[in-house]
KEKESE-43393 format. One record per residue: residue in one letter; x, y, z of N, C-alpha, C in turn; residue number from 1. Coordinates in steps of 0.02 Angstrom, whole numbers. Example, Ala and Ser with C-alpha at 12.3 -4.5 7.8 and 13.67 -1.06 7.14 Angstrom:
BEGIN
   residu      npx      npy      npz     capx     capy     capz      cpx      cpy      cpz   num
        A      660     -284      390      615     -225      390      660     -165      390     1
        S      642     -112      354      684      -53      357      645        2      394     2
***
This chain:
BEGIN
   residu      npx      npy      npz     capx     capy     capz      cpx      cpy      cpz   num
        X     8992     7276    10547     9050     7234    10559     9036     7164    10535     1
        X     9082     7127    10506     9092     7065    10492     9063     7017    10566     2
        X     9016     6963    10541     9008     6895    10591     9040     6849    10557     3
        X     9071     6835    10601     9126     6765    10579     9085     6694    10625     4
        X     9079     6648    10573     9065     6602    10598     9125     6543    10627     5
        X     9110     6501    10661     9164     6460    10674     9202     6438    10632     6
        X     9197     6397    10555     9220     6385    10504     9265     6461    10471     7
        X     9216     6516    10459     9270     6549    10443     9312     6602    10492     8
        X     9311     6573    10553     9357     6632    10587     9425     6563    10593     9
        X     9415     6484    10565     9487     6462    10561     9514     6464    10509    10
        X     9481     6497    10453     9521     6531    10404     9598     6582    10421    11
        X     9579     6600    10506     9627     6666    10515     9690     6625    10557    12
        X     9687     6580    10546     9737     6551    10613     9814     6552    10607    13
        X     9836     6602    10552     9891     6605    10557     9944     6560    10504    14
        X     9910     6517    10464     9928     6450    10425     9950     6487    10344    15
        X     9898     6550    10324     9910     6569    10264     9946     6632    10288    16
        X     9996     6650    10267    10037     6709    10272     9998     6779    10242    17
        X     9950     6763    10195     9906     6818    10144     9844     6805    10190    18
        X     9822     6797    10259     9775     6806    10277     9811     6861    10378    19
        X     9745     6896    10386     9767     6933    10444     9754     6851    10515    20
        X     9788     6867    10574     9777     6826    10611     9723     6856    10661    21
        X     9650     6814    10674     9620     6837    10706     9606     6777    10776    22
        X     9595     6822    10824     9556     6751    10892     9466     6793    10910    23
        X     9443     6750    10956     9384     6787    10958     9367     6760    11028    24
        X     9335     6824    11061     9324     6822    11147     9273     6852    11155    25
        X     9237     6810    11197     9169     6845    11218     9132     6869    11168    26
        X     9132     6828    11097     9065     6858    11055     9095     6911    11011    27
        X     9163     6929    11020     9209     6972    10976     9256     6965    10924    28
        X     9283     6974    10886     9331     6966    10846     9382     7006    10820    29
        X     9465     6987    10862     9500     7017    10877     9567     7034    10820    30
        X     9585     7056    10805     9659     7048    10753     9723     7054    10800    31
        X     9740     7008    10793     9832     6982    10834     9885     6962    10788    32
        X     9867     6996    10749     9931     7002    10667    10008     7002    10689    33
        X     9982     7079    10725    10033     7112    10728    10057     7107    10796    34
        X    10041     7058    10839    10048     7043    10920    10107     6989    10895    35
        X    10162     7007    10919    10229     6945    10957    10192     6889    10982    36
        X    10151     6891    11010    10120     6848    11057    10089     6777    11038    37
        X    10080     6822    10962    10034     6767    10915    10070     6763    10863    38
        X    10131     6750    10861    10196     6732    10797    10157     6665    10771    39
        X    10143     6654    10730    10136     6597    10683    10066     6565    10698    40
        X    10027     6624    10741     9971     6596    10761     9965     6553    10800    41
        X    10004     6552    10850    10029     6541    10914    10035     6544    10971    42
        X     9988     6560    11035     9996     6585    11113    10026     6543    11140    43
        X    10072     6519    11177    10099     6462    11201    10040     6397    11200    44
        X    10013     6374    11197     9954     6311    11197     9907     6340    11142    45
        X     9880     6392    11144     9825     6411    11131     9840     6435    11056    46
        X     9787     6430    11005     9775     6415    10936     9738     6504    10918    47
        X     9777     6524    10867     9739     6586    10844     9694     6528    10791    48
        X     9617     6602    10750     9594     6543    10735     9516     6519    10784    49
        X     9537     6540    10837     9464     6496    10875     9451     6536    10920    50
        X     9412     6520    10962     9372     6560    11030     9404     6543    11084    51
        X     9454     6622    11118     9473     6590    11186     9446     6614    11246    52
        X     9392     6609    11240     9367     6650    11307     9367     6611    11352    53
        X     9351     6540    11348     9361     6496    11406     9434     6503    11421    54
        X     9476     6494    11396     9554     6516    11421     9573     6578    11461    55
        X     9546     6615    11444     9569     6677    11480     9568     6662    11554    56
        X     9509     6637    11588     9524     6633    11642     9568     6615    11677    57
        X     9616     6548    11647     9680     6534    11683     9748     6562    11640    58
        X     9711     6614    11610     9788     6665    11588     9823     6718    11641    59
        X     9887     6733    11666     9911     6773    11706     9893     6843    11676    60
        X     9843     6839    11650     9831     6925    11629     9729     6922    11639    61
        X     9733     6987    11638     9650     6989    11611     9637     6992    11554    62
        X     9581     7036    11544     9560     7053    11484     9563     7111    11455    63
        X     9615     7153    11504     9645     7235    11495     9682     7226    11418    64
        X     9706     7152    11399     9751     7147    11362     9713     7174    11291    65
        X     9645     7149    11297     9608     7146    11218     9622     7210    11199    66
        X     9590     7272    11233     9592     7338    11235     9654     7362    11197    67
        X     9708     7335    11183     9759     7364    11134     9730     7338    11082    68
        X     9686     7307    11056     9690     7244    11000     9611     7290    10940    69
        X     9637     7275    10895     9580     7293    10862     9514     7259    10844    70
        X     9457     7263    10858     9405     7253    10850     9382     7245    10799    71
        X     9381     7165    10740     9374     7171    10685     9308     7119    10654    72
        X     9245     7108    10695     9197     7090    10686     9156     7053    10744    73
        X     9109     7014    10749     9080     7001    10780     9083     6905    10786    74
        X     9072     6869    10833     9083     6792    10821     9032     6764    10853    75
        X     9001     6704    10805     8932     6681    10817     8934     6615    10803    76
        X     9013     6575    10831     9026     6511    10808     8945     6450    10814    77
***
């Protein structure tokens, strides 16, 4: 699997239309392309693009959510 470093996992943030949108949690790297959630690379506050694991905690969800999401490398910002 791909390690994305910090520099290039904000390559994915949603800014180039010819790139997939990725976030990365807990050391993972997620694809949210195709998630509503992340329209324009977008979570309400929160930035596709970067590491949200510190966020999750004050999200009204867990981390059941990742588990739909595809697993598309590893992050070693």
């Amino acid at each position: 699997m791909k390690v994305f470093t910090e520099e290039e996992l904000k390559r994915y943030d949603g800014s180039n239309p010819d790139n997939p949108i990725y976030i990365a949690y807990k050391g993972k790297v997620y694809d949210v392309t195709e998630s509503p959630l992340f329209k324009d690379g977008m979570h309400f506050e929160h930035c596709a693009g970067c590491d949200l694991t510190e966020f999750l905690e004050d999200a009204p969800h867990g981390e059941e959510v990742l588990e739909e999401l595809k697993e598309v490398g590893e992050y070693k910002g």
